[in-house]
C-alpha positions as a printed Julia matrix, in Angstrom:
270×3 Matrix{Float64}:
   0.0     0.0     0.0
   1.2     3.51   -0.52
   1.11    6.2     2.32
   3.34    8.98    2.73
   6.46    9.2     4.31
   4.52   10.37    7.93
   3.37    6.44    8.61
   6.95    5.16    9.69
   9.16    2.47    9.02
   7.09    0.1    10.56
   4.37    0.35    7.75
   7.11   -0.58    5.3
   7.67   -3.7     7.78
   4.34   -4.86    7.77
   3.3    -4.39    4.52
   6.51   -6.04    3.1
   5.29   -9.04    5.46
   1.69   -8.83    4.37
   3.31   -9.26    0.62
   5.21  -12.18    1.74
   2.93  -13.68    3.59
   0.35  -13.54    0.33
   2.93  -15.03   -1.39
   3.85  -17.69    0.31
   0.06  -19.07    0.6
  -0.63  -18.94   -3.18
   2.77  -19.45   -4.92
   3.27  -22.26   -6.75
  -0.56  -23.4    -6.14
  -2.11  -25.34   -9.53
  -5.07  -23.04   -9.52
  -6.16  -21.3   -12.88
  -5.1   -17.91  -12.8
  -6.02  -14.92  -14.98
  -4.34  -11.77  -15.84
  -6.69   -8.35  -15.58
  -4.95   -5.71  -17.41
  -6.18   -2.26  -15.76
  -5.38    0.42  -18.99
  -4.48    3.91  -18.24
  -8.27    5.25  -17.27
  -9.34    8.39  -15.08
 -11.21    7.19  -12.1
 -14.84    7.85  -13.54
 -14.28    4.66  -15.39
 -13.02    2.58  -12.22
 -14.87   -0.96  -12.23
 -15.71   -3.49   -9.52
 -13.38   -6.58   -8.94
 -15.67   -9.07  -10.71
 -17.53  -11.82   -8.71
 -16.48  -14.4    -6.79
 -12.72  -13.63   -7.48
  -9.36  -12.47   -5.73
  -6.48  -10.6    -7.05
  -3.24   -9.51   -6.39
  -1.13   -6.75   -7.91
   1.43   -8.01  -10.16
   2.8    -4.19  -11.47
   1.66   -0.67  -11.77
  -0.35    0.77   -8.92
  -3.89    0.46   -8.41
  -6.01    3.29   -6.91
  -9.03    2.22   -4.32
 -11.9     4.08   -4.94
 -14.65    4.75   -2.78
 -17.57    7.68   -3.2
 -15.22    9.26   -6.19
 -12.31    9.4    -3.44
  -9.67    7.62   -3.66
  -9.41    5.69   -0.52
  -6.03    3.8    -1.12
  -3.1     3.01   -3.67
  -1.87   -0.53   -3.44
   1.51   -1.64   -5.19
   2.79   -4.6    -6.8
   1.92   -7.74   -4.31
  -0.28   -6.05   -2.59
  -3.43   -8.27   -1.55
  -6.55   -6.99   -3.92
 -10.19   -7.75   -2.2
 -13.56   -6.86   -4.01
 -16.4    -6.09   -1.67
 -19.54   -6.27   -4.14
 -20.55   -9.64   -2.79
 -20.88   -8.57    1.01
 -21.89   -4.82    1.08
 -25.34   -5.15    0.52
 -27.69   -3.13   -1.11
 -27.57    0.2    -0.95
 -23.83    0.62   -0.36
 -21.56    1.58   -3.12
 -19.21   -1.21   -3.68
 -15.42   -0.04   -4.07
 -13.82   -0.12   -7.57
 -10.44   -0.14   -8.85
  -8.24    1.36  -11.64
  -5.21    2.6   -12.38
  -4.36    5.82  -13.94
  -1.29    5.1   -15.55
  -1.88    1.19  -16.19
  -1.74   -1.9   -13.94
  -2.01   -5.61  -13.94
  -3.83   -7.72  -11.7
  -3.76  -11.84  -11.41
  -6.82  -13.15  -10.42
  -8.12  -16.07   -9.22
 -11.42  -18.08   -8.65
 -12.18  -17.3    -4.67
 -13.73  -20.75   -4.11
 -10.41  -22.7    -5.74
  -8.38  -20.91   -4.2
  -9.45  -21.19   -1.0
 -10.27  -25.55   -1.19
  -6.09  -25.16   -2.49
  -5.3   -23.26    0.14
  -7.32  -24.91    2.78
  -5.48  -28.47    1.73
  -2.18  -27.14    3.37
  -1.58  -25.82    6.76
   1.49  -23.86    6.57
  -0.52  -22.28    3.2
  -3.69  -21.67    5.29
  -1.44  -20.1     8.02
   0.34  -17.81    5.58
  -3.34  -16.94    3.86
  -4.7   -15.92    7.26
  -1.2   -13.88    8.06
  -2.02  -11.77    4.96
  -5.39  -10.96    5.26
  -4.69  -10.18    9.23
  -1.87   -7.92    7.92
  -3.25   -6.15    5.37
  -6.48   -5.35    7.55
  -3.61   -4.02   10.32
  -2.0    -1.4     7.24
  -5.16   -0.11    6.76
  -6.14    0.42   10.62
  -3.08    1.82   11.13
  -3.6     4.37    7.68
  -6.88    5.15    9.42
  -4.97    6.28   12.6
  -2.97    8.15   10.98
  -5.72   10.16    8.67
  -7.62   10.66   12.18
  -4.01   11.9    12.82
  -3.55   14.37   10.06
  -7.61   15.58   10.8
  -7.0    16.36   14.4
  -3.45   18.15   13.78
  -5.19   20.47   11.22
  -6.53   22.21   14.58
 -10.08   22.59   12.93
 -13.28   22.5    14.43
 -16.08   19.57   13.32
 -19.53   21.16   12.07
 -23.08   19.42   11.33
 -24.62   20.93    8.18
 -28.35   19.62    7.5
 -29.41   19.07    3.82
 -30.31   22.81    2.53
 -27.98   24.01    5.04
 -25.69   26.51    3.48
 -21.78   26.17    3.99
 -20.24   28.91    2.01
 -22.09   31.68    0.85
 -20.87   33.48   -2.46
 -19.44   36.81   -1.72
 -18.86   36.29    1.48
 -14.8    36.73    3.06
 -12.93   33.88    3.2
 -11.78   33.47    6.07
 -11.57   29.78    6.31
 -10.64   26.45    4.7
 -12.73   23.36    4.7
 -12.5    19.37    4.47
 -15.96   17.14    3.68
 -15.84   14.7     6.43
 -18.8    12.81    5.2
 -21.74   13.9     3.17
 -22.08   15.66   -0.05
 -22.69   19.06   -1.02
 -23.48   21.61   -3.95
 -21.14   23.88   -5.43
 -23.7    27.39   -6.83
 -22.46   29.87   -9.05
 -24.89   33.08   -9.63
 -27.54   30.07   -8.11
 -26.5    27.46  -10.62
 -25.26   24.53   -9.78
 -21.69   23.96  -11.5
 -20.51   21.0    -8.96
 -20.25   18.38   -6.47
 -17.74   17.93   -2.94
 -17.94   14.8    -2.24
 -15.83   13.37    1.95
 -12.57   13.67    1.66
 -12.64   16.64   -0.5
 -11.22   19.9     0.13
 -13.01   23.31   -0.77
 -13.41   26.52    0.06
  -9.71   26.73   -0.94
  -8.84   29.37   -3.56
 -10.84   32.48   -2.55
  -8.49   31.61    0.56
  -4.69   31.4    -0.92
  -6.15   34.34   -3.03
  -7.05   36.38    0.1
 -10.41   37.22   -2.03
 -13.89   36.61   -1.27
 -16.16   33.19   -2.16
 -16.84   33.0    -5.46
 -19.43   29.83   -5.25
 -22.16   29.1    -2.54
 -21.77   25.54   -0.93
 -24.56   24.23   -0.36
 -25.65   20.96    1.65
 -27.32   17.96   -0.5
 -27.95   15.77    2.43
 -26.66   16.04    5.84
 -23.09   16.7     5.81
 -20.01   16.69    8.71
 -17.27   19.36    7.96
 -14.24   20.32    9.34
 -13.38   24.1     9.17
  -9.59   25.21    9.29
  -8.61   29.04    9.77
  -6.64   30.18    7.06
  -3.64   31.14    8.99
  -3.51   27.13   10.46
  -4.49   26.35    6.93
  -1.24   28.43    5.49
   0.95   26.78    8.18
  -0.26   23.08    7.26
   0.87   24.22    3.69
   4.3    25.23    4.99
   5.27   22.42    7.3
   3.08   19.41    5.47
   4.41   18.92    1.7
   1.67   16.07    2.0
  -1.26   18.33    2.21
  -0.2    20.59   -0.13
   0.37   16.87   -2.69
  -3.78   16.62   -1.04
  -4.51   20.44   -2.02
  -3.27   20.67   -5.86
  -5.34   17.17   -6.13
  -8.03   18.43   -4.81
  -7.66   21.98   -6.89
  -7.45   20.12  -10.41
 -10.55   18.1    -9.85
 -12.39   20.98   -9.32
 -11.24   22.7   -12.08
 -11.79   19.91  -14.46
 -15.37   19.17  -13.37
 -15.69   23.39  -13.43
 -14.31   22.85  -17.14
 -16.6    19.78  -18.11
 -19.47   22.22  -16.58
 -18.89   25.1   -19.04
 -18.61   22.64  -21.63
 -21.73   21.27  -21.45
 -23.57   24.56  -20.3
 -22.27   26.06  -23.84
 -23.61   23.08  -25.55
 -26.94   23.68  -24.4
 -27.1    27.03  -24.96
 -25.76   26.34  -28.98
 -29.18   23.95  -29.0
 -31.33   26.3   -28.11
C-alpha cells in the first residue's frame, strides 16, 4: 500500500510481510489464474473486482476508490479484495483502476481457498495476509484521524439545505468534507459536487479574495473548518497536504471545465 512518508518504518515492515505472507500461501498453487490488465483510465471509469474472485497486484499501482475518493493506492503484491458480494444493497461497492496502467492476477475465490485450505502452513500464511493487510489499513486510518485532528479545525453538522459557504462572502476559512455531499452554486447554478474527503473553500483563501461559489448541503453533511492562517501553516510544514490540495484543486477545475462545456452546448441547442 502507498502512504506517505509520515506512517513510519514500521508500515514498510508490515506491509513487506503482508506481501510475503500472500505469497507464500498462493505461490506455486495449480489453480487457474487470470491476468486483468487495468489500462491507463481516469477514475470515472473505475470498475468493480468481478464476482467471486481475488487478485493480487502483479505491477503498476492500483487506486481504491470509494464515493469518487480515492481511498487507497496498493503496489505490486499487494493483496486486492472486491467487496460487491458482502456490502449489501444500498452501499456503493469499491472499484479499482489505475491511472497510468496496472495488472492484476486473479483467481477463482472458491479454488483458491479448497487449495489453500489443503495445506496448513498455506492456510497459516493466507490468514497472516489478510490479518496484515487489515492491520495497514487500521493503522492508515490512525494516521488520517491523525492528520484531521493536527489540522486544529473545528467539526460542524450541516443539515441538507444548510448553506456552507455563501458566495461573496470573506474567506476566512478552509474546509475538508468529512462525510456527506454538497453543492457547489455559481450566480444560483449549480456547476458542482464535494464529495468526503474533499477539500473546498480553498482558492478564494490562498487568493485572500472573497467566495466566489455558494456551498450548499445535499444531504446532511459533517465538515471540518480550518482558519486560514492554520491552513497556510499546514501548507508550509506538510508537503503532504499541499500533494492533497493541488489534487483536490485540479478536480475541481476539471469538473468546473466539463461544466462550461456542457452549459455552452446547451445554450448552442437552443
Amino acid at each position: 500500500m502507498l502512504t506517505t512518508g509520515q506512517a513510519g518504518e514500521d508500515f514498510k515492515r508490515l506491509n513487506d510481510a503482508a506481501r510475503l505472507s500472500l505469497s507464500r500461501a498462493v505461490d506455486g498453487l495449480e489453480v487457474e489464474c487470470r491476468t486483468m490488465e487495468l489500462s491507463a483510465s481516469p477514475a470515472a471509469e473505475f470498475k468493480v473486482l468481478p464476482h467471486g474472485t481475488v487478485g493480487r497486484v502483479e505491477t503498476g499501482m492500483v487506486a481504491v476508490l470509494h464515493n469518487k475518493t480515492v481511498v487507497s493506492v496498493l503496489e505490486a503484491g499487494d493483496l486486492v479484495l472486491g467487496d460487491t458480494e458482502w456490502v449489501g444493497n444500498g452501499v456503493e461497492p469499491l472499484q479499482f483502476g489505475s491511472e497510468a496502467g496496472a495488472s492484476v492476477s486473479l483467481w477463482d475465490r472458491t479454488a483458491l481457498m479448497a487449495a489453500v485450505t489443503a495445506d496448513e502452513q498455506r492456510l497459516f500464511n493466507w490468514q497472516a495476509a489478510q490479518a496484515q493487510t487489515l492491520s495497514l489499513i487500521y493503522r492508515l486510518n490512525a494516521l488520517h484521524i491523525r492528520q484531521m485532528v493536527g489540522l486544529g479545525g473545528q467539526t460542524e453538522i450541516y443539515q441538507q439545505g444548510a448553506v456552507i459557504i455563501r458566495q461573496g462572502d470573506p474567506a476566512d476559512d478552509v474546509f475538508s468534507m468529512v462525510e456527506g455531499m454538497a453543492d457547489v452554486l455559481v450566480n444560483e447554478q449549480s456547476v458542482a459536487k464535494i464529495h468526503a474527503g474533499e477539500l473546498f473553500g480553498t482558492m478564494a483563501a490562498l487568493t485572500d479574495g472573497h467566495r466566489n461559489a455558494t456551498v450548499m448541503a445535499t444531504e446532511r453533511c459533517s465538515v471540518l473548518r480550518v482558519p486560514k492562517d492554520r491552513f497556510f501553516e499546514i501548507i508550509r510544514t506538510r508537503p503532504e497536504a499541499v500533494q492533497g490540495l493541488l489534487v483536490d484543486m485540479a478536480r475541481a477545475i476539471t469538473t468546473l471545465n466539463e461544466e462550461v462545456v456542457a452549459l455552452r452546448h446547451r445554450a448552442s441547442r437552443n
